[in-house]
N, C-alpha and C positions, 0 to 999 in steps of 0.2 A: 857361181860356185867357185870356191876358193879352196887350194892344195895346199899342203903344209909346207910350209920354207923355211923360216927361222924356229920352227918349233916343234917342240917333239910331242905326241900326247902321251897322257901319262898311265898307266896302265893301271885299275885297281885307284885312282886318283878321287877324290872326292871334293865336295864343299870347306873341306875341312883341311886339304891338301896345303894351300896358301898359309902362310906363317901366322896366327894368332888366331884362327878359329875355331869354333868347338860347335859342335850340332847334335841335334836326338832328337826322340819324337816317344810319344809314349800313347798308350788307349784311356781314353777320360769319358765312352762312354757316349759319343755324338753319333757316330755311324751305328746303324743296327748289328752290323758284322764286327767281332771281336778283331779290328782290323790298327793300328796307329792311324790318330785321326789329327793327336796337336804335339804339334813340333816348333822347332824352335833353331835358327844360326846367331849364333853370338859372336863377339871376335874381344879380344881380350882388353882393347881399346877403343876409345871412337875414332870411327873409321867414317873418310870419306865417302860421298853414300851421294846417287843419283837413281831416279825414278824416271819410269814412264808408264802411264796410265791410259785404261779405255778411255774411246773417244764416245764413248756411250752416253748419250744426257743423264741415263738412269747409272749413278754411280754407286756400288755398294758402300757402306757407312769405313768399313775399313781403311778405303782409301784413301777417303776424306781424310781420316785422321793421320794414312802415313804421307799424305802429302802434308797437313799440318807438322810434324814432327819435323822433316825435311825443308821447310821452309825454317825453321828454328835457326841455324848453325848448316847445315847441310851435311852431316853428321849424323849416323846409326850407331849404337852398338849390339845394336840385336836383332832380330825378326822372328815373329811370333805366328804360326798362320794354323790357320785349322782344316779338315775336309768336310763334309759331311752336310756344311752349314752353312751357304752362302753369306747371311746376316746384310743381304738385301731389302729394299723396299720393308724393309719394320719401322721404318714410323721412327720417333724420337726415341722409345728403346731400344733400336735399334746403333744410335749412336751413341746411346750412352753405355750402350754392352764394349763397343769397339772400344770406348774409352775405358770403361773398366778393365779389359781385357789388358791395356796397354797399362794403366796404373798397376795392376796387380804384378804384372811380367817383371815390369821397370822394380816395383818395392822386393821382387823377390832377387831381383842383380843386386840392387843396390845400384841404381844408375839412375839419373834423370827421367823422367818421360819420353821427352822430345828425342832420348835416344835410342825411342823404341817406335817401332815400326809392326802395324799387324794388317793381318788379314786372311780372306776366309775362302773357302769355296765350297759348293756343294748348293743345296735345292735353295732355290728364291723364295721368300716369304715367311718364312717360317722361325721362329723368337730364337737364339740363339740359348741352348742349357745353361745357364750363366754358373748354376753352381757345380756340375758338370766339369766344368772347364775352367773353375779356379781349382777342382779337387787335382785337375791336370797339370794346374801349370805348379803348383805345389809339390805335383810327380816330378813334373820335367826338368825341374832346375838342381835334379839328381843324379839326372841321363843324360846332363850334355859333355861332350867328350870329343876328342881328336878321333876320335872311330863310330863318330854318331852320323856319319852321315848317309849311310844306307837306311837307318831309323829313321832320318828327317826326309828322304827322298820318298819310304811308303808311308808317312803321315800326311803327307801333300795331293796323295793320290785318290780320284774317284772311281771313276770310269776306265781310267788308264788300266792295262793289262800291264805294261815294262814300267820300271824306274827306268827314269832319264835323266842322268851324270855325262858328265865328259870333264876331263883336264889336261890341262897344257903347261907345258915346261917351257922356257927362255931364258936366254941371255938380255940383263939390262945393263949398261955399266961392270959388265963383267962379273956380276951376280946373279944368280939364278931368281927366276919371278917364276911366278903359278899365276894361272890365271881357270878360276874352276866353274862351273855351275851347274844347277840342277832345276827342273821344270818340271809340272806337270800338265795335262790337256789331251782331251781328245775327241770331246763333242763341244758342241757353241765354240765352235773356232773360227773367225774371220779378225782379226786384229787389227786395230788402225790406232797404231800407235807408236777362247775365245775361253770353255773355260780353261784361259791361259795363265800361268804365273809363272814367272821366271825370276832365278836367283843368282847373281854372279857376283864371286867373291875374288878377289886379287891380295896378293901383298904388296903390289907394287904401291908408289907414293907420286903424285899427282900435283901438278901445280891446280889452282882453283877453278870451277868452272870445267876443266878440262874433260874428266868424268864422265861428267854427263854431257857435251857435247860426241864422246865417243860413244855412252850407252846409243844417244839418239841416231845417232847415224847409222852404226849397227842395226838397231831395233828394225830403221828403216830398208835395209835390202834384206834381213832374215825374219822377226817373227811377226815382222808387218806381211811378206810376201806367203804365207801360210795362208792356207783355209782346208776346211773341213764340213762345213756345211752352210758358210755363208752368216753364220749366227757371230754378232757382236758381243761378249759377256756384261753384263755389269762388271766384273771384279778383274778383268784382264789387269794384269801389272806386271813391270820388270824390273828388281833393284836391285842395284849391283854396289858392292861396299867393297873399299878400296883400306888393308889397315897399314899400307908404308911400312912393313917392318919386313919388306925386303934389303933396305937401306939403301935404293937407287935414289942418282937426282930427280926429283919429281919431272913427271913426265909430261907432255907438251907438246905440241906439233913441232917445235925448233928442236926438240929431244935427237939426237943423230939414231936413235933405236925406236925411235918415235910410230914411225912403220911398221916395224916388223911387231911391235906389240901389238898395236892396231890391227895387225891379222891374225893374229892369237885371239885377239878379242873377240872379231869376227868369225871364227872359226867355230868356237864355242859357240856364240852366239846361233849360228849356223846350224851346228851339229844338234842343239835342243831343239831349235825351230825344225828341224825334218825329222827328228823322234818323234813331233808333236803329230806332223803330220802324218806319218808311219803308223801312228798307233791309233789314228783317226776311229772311232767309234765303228763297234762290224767290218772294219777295214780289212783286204787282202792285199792289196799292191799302194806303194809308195809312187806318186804322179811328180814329176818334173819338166818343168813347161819352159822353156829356153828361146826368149824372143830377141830378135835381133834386127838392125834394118829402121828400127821407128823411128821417125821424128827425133824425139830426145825417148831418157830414162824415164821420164815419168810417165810417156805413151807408153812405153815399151813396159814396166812393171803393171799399167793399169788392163793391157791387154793381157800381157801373161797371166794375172790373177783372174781376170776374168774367161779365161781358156780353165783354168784347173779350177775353178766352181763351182762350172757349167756344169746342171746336175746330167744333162743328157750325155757330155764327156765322161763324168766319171762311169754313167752306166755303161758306157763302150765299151770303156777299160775293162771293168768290172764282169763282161761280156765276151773280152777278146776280141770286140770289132772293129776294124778297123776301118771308122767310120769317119772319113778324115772332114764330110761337111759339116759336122759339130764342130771340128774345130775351126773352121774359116768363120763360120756362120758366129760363133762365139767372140771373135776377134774383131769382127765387124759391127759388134753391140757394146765394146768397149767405152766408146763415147768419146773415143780418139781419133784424129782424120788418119783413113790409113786410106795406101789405093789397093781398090779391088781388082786390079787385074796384075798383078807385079808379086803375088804372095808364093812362096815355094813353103812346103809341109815335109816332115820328115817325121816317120815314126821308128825313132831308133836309125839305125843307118839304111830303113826302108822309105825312101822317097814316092811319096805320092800324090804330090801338085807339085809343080813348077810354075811358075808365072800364074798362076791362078787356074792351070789347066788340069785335068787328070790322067797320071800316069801309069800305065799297065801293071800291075804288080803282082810277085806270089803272096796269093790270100794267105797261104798254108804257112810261108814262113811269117806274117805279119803276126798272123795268129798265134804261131811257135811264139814269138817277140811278147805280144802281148799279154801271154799264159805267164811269162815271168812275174818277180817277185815289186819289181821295179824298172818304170814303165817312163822315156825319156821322149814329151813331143819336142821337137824343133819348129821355129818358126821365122823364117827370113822373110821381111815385108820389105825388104830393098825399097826402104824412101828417109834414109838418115842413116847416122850414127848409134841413137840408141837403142840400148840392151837392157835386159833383167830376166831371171830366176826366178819360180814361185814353185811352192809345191805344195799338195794337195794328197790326196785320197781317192779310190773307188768308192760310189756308190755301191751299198749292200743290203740284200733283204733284212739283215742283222741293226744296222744302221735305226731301221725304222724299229724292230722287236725292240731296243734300247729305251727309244728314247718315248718310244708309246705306254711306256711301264717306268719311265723316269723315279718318280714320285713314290714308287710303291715296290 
Protein backbone atom coordinates (compact mmCIF):
# COMPACT_ATOMS: atom_id res chain seq x y z
CA UNK A 1 0.00 0.00 0.00
CA UNK A 2 1.27 3.28 -1.18
CA UNK A 3 0.55 7.10 0.51
CA UNK A 4 0.28 10.16 -1.48
CA UNK A 5 3.71 12.11 -1.81
CA UNK A 6 4.14 14.06 -4.92
CA UNK A 7 0.51 14.15 -5.58
CA UNK A 8 -2.48 15.41 -4.74
CA UNK A 9 -6.06 13.67 -5.73
CA UNK A 10 -8.25 15.49 -7.39
CA UNK A 11 -11.66 16.00 -6.10
CA UNK A 12 -14.70 15.63 -8.42
CA UNK A 13 -11.66 14.59 -11.17
CA UNK A 14 -12.66 12.15 -13.95
CA UNK A 15 -11.53 10.27 -16.98
CA UNK A 16 -11.73 13.22 -18.70
CA UNK A 17 -9.82 15.36 -16.13
CA UNK A 18 -6.34 14.85 -18.28
CA UNK A 19 -5.93 17.39 -21.09
CA UNK A 20 -7.60 16.11 -24.45
CA UNK A 21 -10.29 13.63 -23.43
CA UNK A 22 -13.83 13.58 -23.73
CA UNK A 23 -16.24 10.55 -22.49
CA UNK A 24 -20.23 9.57 -22.37
CA UNK A 25 -22.23 6.58 -22.31
CA UNK A 26 -25.69 6.48 -23.38
CA UNK A 27 -28.77 3.33 -23.16
CA UNK A 28 -28.80 1.46 -26.72
CA UNK A 29 -31.17 -1.06 -25.15
CA UNK A 30 -28.52 -4.23 -24.07
CA UNK A 31 -29.45 -4.41 -20.39
CA UNK A 32 -33.05 -5.28 -19.46
CA UNK A 33 -32.87 -2.23 -16.89
CA UNK A 34 -33.29 1.46 -18.61
CA UNK A 35 -29.67 1.61 -17.30
CA UNK A 36 -26.29 3.34 -19.66
CA UNK A 37 -24.96 0.11 -21.03
CA UNK A 38 -22.42 1.77 -24.19
CA UNK A 39 -19.96 4.26 -23.51
CA UNK A 40 -17.23 5.47 -24.90
CA UNK A 41 -13.26 7.56 -24.00
CA UNK A 42 -12.07 9.33 -26.84
CA UNK A 43 -8.94 11.78 -26.49
CA UNK A 44 -8.60 14.36 -29.10
CA UNK A 45 -5.58 12.80 -30.66
CA UNK A 46 -3.85 9.43 -30.93
CA UNK A 47 -2.74 8.84 -27.91
CA UNK A 48 -0.04 6.51 -26.68
CA UNK A 49 -2.01 3.39 -25.46
CA UNK A 50 -0.88 0.07 -23.48
CA UNK A 51 -2.83 -3.00 -22.54
CA UNK A 52 -3.02 -5.80 -20.37
CA UNK A 53 -5.22 -8.79 -20.75
CA UNK A 54 -6.75 -12.12 -19.02
CA UNK A 55 -4.61 -14.84 -18.78
CA UNK A 56 -7.75 -16.67 -19.48
CA UNK A 57 -7.32 -19.30 -22.53
CA UNK A 58 -11.04 -18.60 -23.17
CA UNK A 59 -10.51 -14.84 -24.36
CA UNK A 60 -13.65 -12.74 -25.30
CA UNK A 61 -13.66 -11.69 -29.15
CA UNK A 62 -13.18 -7.97 -28.06
CA UNK A 63 -9.82 -8.36 -26.89
CA UNK A 64 -8.65 -10.03 -29.58
CA UNK A 65 -9.42 -7.15 -31.61
CA UNK A 66 -8.02 -4.34 -29.16
CA UNK A 67 -5.00 -6.22 -28.77
CA UNK A 68 -5.09 -6.31 -32.78
CA UNK A 69 -5.66 -2.41 -32.96
CA UNK A 70 -2.60 -2.02 -30.31
CA UNK A 71 -0.31 -4.06 -32.16
CA UNK A 72 -0.97 -1.58 -35.29
CA UNK A 73 1.08 1.65 -34.15
CA UNK A 74 0.51 1.34 -30.38
CA UNK A 75 -1.82 3.98 -30.45
CA UNK A 76 -5.65 4.57 -29.40
CA UNK A 77 -7.90 7.25 -30.03
CA UNK A 78 -10.78 5.84 -28.46
CA UNK A 79 -12.53 3.07 -26.35
CA UNK A 80 -15.69 1.70 -27.17
CA UNK A 81 -17.19 -0.89 -24.39
CA UNK A 82 -20.49 -1.95 -23.60
CA UNK A 83 -22.23 -3.84 -20.17
CA UNK A 84 -24.76 -6.06 -20.35
CA UNK A 85 -23.13 -8.26 -23.11
CA UNK A 86 -19.97 -10.14 -22.57
CA UNK A 87 -19.76 -11.08 -26.69
CA UNK A 88 -17.80 -14.17 -25.36
CA UNK A 89 -17.61 -17.77 -26.67
CA UNK A 90 -20.08 -16.69 -29.87
CA UNK A 91 -18.44 -18.36 -32.40
CA UNK A 92 -17.24 -16.44 -35.43
CA UNK A 93 -20.23 -13.80 -35.04
CA UNK A 94 -18.95 -13.26 -32.39
CA UNK A 95 -15.79 -11.62 -33.79
CA UNK A 96 -17.07 -10.17 -36.41
CA UNK A 97 -19.77 -8.21 -34.02
CA UNK A 98 -16.32 -6.98 -32.19
CA UNK A 99 -15.15 -5.90 -35.52
CA UNK A 100 -18.20 -4.25 -36.60
CA UNK A 101 -18.42 -2.62 -33.36
CA UNK A 102 -14.92 -1.15 -33.90
CA UNK A 103 -15.54 -0.18 -37.69
CA UNK A 104 -18.70 1.52 -37.08
CA UNK A 105 -17.15 3.70 -33.69
CA UNK A 106 -13.99 4.32 -35.88
CA UNK A 107 -16.42 5.68 -39.26
CA UNK A 108 -18.35 7.53 -36.83
CA UNK A 109 -14.80 9.81 -35.36
CA UNK A 110 -13.58 9.76 -38.53
CA UNK A 111 -10.33 7.78 -37.31
CA UNK A 112 -8.73 4.85 -38.44
CA UNK A 113 -9.74 1.47 -36.97
CA UNK A 114 -6.70 0.44 -35.45
CA UNK A 115 -7.37 3.40 -33.48
CA UNK A 116 -10.14 1.99 -31.95
CA UNK A 117 -10.11 -0.16 -29.21
CA UNK A 118 -13.55 -2.17 -27.90
CA UNK A 119 -14.95 -4.29 -25.45
CA UNK A 120 -17.66 -5.76 -23.48
CA UNK A 121 -18.84 -7.26 -20.33
CA UNK A 122 -21.84 -8.68 -19.05
CA UNK A 123 -23.31 -12.59 -19.51
CA UNK A 124 -21.18 -15.21 -21.65
CA UNK A 125 -22.76 -16.74 -24.62
CA UNK A 126 -25.18 -14.86 -25.77
CA UNK A 127 -25.13 -12.90 -29.67
CA UNK A 128 -24.26 -9.41 -29.16
CA UNK A 129 -27.82 -6.76 -30.31
CA UNK A 130 -25.74 -5.83 -33.19
CA UNK A 131 -28.35 -3.31 -34.42
CA UNK A 132 -28.95 -2.34 -30.79
CA UNK A 133 -25.61 -0.99 -30.49
CA UNK A 134 -24.98 0.63 -33.88
CA UNK A 135 -28.53 2.67 -32.91
CA UNK A 136 -26.00 3.48 -29.82
CA UNK A 137 -23.03 4.30 -31.12
CA UNK A 138 -24.98 6.64 -33.55
CA UNK A 139 -26.32 8.07 -30.02
CA UNK A 140 -23.08 8.25 -28.54
CA UNK A 141 -20.89 10.18 -30.74
CA UNK A 142 -23.50 13.05 -29.47
CA UNK A 143 -22.69 12.56 -25.78
CA UNK A 144 -19.15 12.70 -25.66
CA UNK A 145 -18.01 15.63 -23.65
CA UNK A 146 -15.37 16.92 -21.05
CA UNK A 147 -18.24 16.24 -18.38
CA UNK A 148 -19.09 12.56 -19.70
CA UNK A 149 -17.36 10.86 -17.61
CA UNK A 150 -19.69 10.01 -14.84
CA UNK A 151 -22.08 8.65 -17.96
CA UNK A 152 -19.03 6.55 -19.13
CA UNK A 153 -18.26 5.22 -15.45
CA UNK A 154 -22.43 3.94 -15.19
CA UNK A 155 -22.27 2.49 -18.84
CA UNK A 156 -19.29 0.21 -17.70
CA UNK A 157 -21.18 -0.99 -14.86
CA UNK A 158 -23.02 -4.64 -13.96
CA UNK A 159 -23.14 -5.95 -10.90
CA UNK A 160 -21.35 -3.00 -9.40
CA UNK A 161 -23.41 -1.04 -6.82
CA UNK A 162 -20.50 2.56 -6.84
CA UNK A 163 -18.91 4.04 -9.85
CA UNK A 164 -15.27 3.67 -9.40
CA UNK A 165 -13.08 7.05 -10.57
CA UNK A 166 -10.11 8.49 -8.95
CA UNK A 167 -7.60 11.28 -10.15
CA UNK A 168 -4.48 12.67 -9.40
CA UNK A 169 -2.69 15.85 -10.02
CA UNK A 170 1.44 16.28 -10.39
CA UNK A 171 4.13 18.10 -11.15
CA UNK A 172 6.22 17.06 -14.35
CA UNK A 173 8.87 19.40 -15.65
CA UNK A 174 7.15 22.03 -13.74
CA UNK A 175 3.71 21.34 -15.56
CA UNK A 176 0.88 20.11 -14.11
CA UNK A 177 -0.01 16.12 -15.40
CA UNK A 178 -3.38 14.18 -14.47
CA UNK A 179 -3.20 10.94 -14.35
CA UNK A 180 -7.08 9.60 -14.10
CA UNK A 181 -9.04 6.34 -14.28
CA UNK A 182 -12.12 4.46 -13.94
CA UNK A 183 -13.08 0.61 -13.53
CA UNK A 184 -15.73 -1.53 -13.19
CA UNK A 185 -15.88 -5.33 -11.25
CA UNK A 186 -17.33 -6.94 -8.73
CA UNK A 187 -18.00 -10.67 -9.19
CA UNK A 188 -15.62 -13.12 -11.51
CA UNK A 189 -12.73 -11.39 -9.93
CA UNK A 190 -9.29 -13.20 -9.68
CA UNK A 191 -7.05 -11.26 -12.30
CA UNK A 192 -3.74 -12.51 -13.58
CA UNK A 193 -2.59 -9.99 -15.47
CA UNK A 194 -12.36 -10.72 -12.99
CA UNK A 195 -15.24 -9.17 -14.37
CA UNK A 196 -12.54 -6.67 -14.45
CA UNK A 197 -11.95 -3.64 -16.83
CA UNK A 198 -9.98 -0.89 -16.18
CA UNK A 199 -9.22 2.45 -17.86
CA UNK A 200 -6.33 5.00 -17.30
CA UNK A 201 -6.01 8.02 -19.13
CA UNK A 202 -2.88 10.61 -18.59
CA UNK A 203 -1.71 13.65 -20.56
CA UNK A 204 1.45 13.03 -19.77
CA UNK A 205 3.89 12.09 -22.89
CA UNK A 206 6.00 9.05 -22.86
CA UNK A 207 9.06 7.97 -24.45
CA UNK A 208 8.23 4.46 -26.27
CA UNK A 209 7.61 1.23 -24.88
CA UNK A 210 7.71 3.11 -21.55
CA UNK A 211 3.68 2.94 -21.00
CA UNK A 212 3.31 -0.14 -20.88
CA UNK A 213 6.14 -1.28 -19.10
CA UNK A 214 4.50 0.96 -16.13
CA UNK A 215 0.93 -0.17 -16.89
CA UNK A 216 2.47 -3.87 -16.35
CA UNK A 217 4.26 -3.35 -13.38
CA UNK A 218 1.27 -1.56 -11.78
CA UNK A 219 -1.22 -3.98 -12.94
CA UNK A 220 1.16 -6.45 -11.16
CA UNK A 221 1.15 -5.46 -7.28
CA UNK A 222 -2.67 -3.76 -7.56
CA UNK A 223 -5.29 -5.38 -9.91
CA UNK A 224 -3.37 -8.59 -10.21
CA UNK A 225 -3.44 -8.75 -6.15
CA UNK A 226 -7.48 -8.54 -6.06
CA UNK A 227 -9.89 -11.20 -5.80
CA UNK A 228 -13.30 -11.81 -5.07
CA UNK A 229 -14.26 -15.11 -5.75
CA UNK A 230 -11.37 -16.68 -7.36
CA UNK A 231 -13.07 -16.56 -10.83
CA UNK A 232 -10.78 -15.56 -13.84
CA UNK A 233 -13.01 -13.48 -16.53
CA UNK A 234 -12.85 -14.04 -20.26
CA UNK A 235 -12.76 -10.07 -20.83
CA UNK A 236 -10.61 -8.93 -17.90
CA UNK A 237 -8.50 -5.87 -19.39
CA UNK A 238 -6.67 -2.73 -18.42
CA UNK A 239 -5.80 0.17 -21.15
CA UNK A 240 -4.43 3.08 -20.32
CA UNK A 241 -3.99 5.98 -23.12
CA UNK A 242 -1.32 8.42 -22.68
CA UNK A 243 -2.30 11.95 -25.04
CA UNK A 244 1.07 14.15 -24.29
CA UNK A 245 -0.54 17.33 -24.23
CA UNK A 246 0.69 18.04 -20.91
CA UNK A 247 3.84 19.24 -22.93
CA UNK A 248 6.44 17.44 -20.48
CA UNK A 249 9.56 15.62 -21.75
CA UNK A 250 8.44 12.31 -22.36
CA UNK A 251 8.75 10.27 -19.63
CA UNK A 252 11.10 7.40 -18.82
CA UNK A 253 12.88 5.66 -16.03
CA UNK A 254 16.05 8.28 -16.49
CA UNK A 255 12.99 11.19 -16.35
CA UNK A 256 14.37 13.02 -12.80
CA UNK A 257 10.15 12.93 -12.02
CA UNK A 258 10.20 9.66 -13.22
CA UNK A 259 9.21 8.41 -9.69
CA UNK A 260 7.02 10.32 -8.45
CA UNK A 261 4.73 9.76 -11.63
CA UNK A 262 5.15 6.11 -11.14
CA UNK A 263 3.35 6.49 -7.84
CA UNK A 264 0.66 8.62 -9.18
CA UNK A 265 0.18 5.83 -11.43
CA UNK A 266 0.31 3.41 -8.87
CA UNK A 267 -1.86 4.94 -6.70
CA UNK A 268 -4.68 5.16 -9.13
CA UNK A 269 -4.08 2.00 -10.17
CA UNK A 270 -4.48 0.99 -6.50
CA UNK A 271 -7.29 3.08 -5.53
CA UNK A 272 -9.66 1.13 -8.64
CA UNK A 273 -8.19 -2.30 -7.61
CA UNK A 274 -9.66 -1.98 -3.74
CA UNK A 275 -12.96 -0.28 -5.16
CA UNK A 276 -13.11 -3.47 -7.09
CA UNK A 277 -12.56 -5.29 -4.24
CA UNK A 278 -14.86 -3.21 -1.83
CA UNK A 279 -17.66 -3.63 -3.97
CA UNK A 280 -17.11 -7.45 -4.32
CA UNK A 281 -20.59 -8.96 -5.15
CA UNK A 282 -23.02 -9.17 -1.54
CA UNK A 283 -19.92 -7.74 0.05
CA UNK A 284 -19.74 -6.03 3.66
CA UNK A 285 -16.22 -5.59 4.62
CA UNK A 286 -13.06 -4.61 2.48
CA UNK A 287 -10.16 -7.55 3.30
CA UNK A 288 -6.53 -6.50 3.35
CA UNK A 289 -3.92 -9.20 3.73
CA UNK A 290 -0.23 -7.72 4.49
CA UNK A 291 2.50 -10.49 4.16
CA UNK A 292 5.74 -9.93 5.07
CA UNK A 293 9.02 -12.10 6.02
CA UNK A 294 8.71 -14.34 2.58
CA UNK A 295 11.30 -15.75 0.54
CA UNK A 296 10.97 -13.02 -2.05
CA UNK A 297 7.70 -10.96 -3.48
CA UNK A 298 6.50 -13.27 -5.51
CA UNK A 299 6.05 -15.81 -2.32
CA UNK A 300 5.03 -13.16 -0.53
CA UNK A 301 2.03 -11.83 -3.19
CA UNK A 302 1.23 -15.68 -3.89
CA UNK A 303 0.58 -16.34 -0.18
CA UNK A 304 -1.17 -12.97 0.42
CA UNK A 305 -3.68 -13.75 -2.46
CA UNK A 306 -4.10 -16.86 -1.41
CA UNK A 307 -5.16 -15.82 2.44
CA UNK A 308 -7.79 -13.31 1.00
CA UNK A 309 -9.60 -16.09 -1.35
CA UNK A 310 -9.76 -18.53 1.02
CA UNK A 311 -13.51 -18.80 0.97
CA UNK A 312 -13.31 -20.25 4.65
CA UNK A 313 -11.21 -16.55 5.57
CA UNK A 314 -13.64 -14.44 3.98
CA UNK A 315 -16.58 -16.45 5.90
CA UNK A 316 -14.72 -15.48 9.17
CA UNK A 317 -14.53 -12.05 8.30
CA UNK A 318 -17.90 -12.05 7.18
CA UNK A 319 -18.76 -13.79 10.67
CA UNK A 320 -16.53 -11.68 12.99
CA UNK A 321 -14.38 -14.66 13.96
CA UNK A 322 -11.48 -14.57 14.63
CA UNK A 323 -10.49 -17.58 13.32
CA UNK A 324 -6.80 -17.02 12.98
CA UNK A 325 -6.14 -21.23 11.70
CA UNK A 326 -7.67 -20.20 8.28
CA UNK A 327 -5.30 -18.00 7.99
CA UNK A 328 -2.03 -20.07 8.81
CA UNK A 329 -3.82 -23.11 7.25
CA UNK A 330 -4.28 -20.81 3.96
CA UNK A 331 -0.71 -19.59 3.88
CA UNK A 332 0.63 -23.01 4.03
CA UNK A 333 -1.46 -24.08 0.71
CA UNK A 334 0.06 -21.24 -1.10
CA UNK A 335 2.52 -23.55 -2.91
CA UNK A 336 5.44 -21.46 -1.44
CA UNK A 337 8.03 -23.00 0.94
CA UNK A 338 7.26 -21.09 4.08
CA UNK A 339 8.36 -22.48 7.64
CA UNK A 340 5.61 -23.64 9.85
CA UNK A 341 6.72 -22.80 13.05
CA UNK A 342 8.25 -18.96 12.68
CA UNK A 343 4.63 -17.46 11.40
CA UNK A 344 3.29 -14.40 13.81
CA UNK A 345 -0.66 -13.30 12.84
CA UNK A 346 -2.09 -9.99 13.55
CA UNK A 347 -5.60 -9.16 13.22
CA UNK A 348 -5.54 -5.57 13.15
CA UNK A 349 -3.20 -4.47 16.05
CA UNK A 350 -4.75 -7.72 17.85
CA UNK A 351 -1.95 -10.29 17.73
CA UNK A 352 -2.79 -13.93 17.91
CA UNK A 353 0.04 -16.32 16.82
CA UNK A 354 3.52 -15.49 17.37
CA UNK A 355 5.94 -17.99 16.13
CA UNK A 356 3.49 -20.21 15.12
CA UNK A 357 2.00 -20.40 18.57
CA UNK A 358 -1.44 -19.09 20.04
CA UNK A 359 -1.89 -16.21 21.86
CA UNK A 360 -4.50 -15.28 24.63
CA UNK A 361 -6.52 -12.62 23.43
CA UNK A 362 -9.89 -10.48 23.94
CA UNK A 363 -12.40 -12.35 21.67
CA UNK A 364 -14.70 -9.36 22.42
CA UNK A 365 -12.45 -6.74 21.21
CA UNK A 366 -11.31 -8.85 18.04
CA UNK A 367 -14.79 -9.25 17.31
CA UNK A 368 -15.48 -5.22 18.04
CA UNK A 369 -12.17 -5.14 15.04
CA UNK A 370 -13.78 -7.40 12.87
CA UNK A 371 -17.66 -5.85 13.03
CA UNK A 372 -15.72 -3.02 11.14
CA UNK A 373 -16.09 -1.94 7.79
CA UNK A 374 -12.57 -2.87 6.87
CA UNK A 375 -10.74 -5.56 8.09
CA UNK A 376 -6.45 -5.49 7.88
CA UNK A 377 -4.79 -9.48 8.51
CA UNK A 378 -1.02 -9.15 8.95
CA UNK A 379 1.33 -11.81 8.29
CA UNK A 380 5.17 -12.07 9.32
CA UNK A 381 6.50 -15.45 8.12
CA UNK A 382 10.15 -14.22 9.41
CA UNK A 383 12.22 -16.26 6.49
CA UNK A 384 13.30 -13.26 3.88
CA UNK A 385 12.72 -10.05 2.75
CA UNK A 386 9.76 -10.33 0.81
CA UNK A 387 6.40 -8.53 0.93
CA UNK A 388 2.97 -7.81 -0.73
CA UNK A 389 -0.70 -6.40 -0.38
CA UNK A 390 -3.79 -8.18 -1.68
CA UNK A 391 -7.22 -7.41 -0.97
CA UNK A 392 -10.30 -9.26 -1.33
CA UNK A 393 -13.94 -9.32 0.10
CA UNK A 394 -16.21 -11.23 2.70
CA UNK A 395 -18.01 -14.12 1.90
CA UNK A 396 -22.05 -13.34 1.84
CA UNK A 397 -25.34 -15.19 1.81
CA UNK A 398 -26.02 -12.30 -0.93
CA UNK A 399 -22.76 -13.39 -2.87
CA UNK A 400 -24.40 -16.66 -3.59
CA UNK A 401 -28.54 -14.94 -4.06
CA UNK A 402 -26.35 -12.98 -7.15
CA UNK A 403 -24.88 -15.01 -8.82
CA UNK A 404 -27.51 -18.14 -8.56
CA UNK A 405 -29.99 -15.73 -10.55
CA UNK A 406 -26.97 -14.33 -12.74
CA UNK A 407 -28.64 -14.94 -16.16
CA UNK A 408 -32.13 -14.00 -15.22
Amino acid sequence: MIGQTSFTVVAGGTVTTPKGFRAGGVYCGIKKVERNDLGAIVCDVPADAAGVFTTNVVMAAPLAVTKESLAKEGKLQAMLVNSGNANACTGEQGDRDARDMRASFAAALGVPEHYVGVTSTGVIGVPMPMEKVRGGIEDLGGKLSAAGGEDFCQAIMTTDLVKKSVCVELTVNGKPVYVAGAAKGSGMIHPNMATMLGFITTDAAFQPGCLQSLLSSATDVTFNMITVDGDTSTNDMVVAMASGLAGNEPLSPNHPDWADYAAAFRFVSETLAKEIARDGEGATKLIEVNVVGAGSDYDARAIAKTIVGSNLVKSAVYGSDANWGRIIAAAGRAGVPINPNTVDIRLGGITVLRQSAPLPFDEAAAKAYLDGKEVTIHVDLHGGAGKATAWGCDLTYDYVKINASYRT
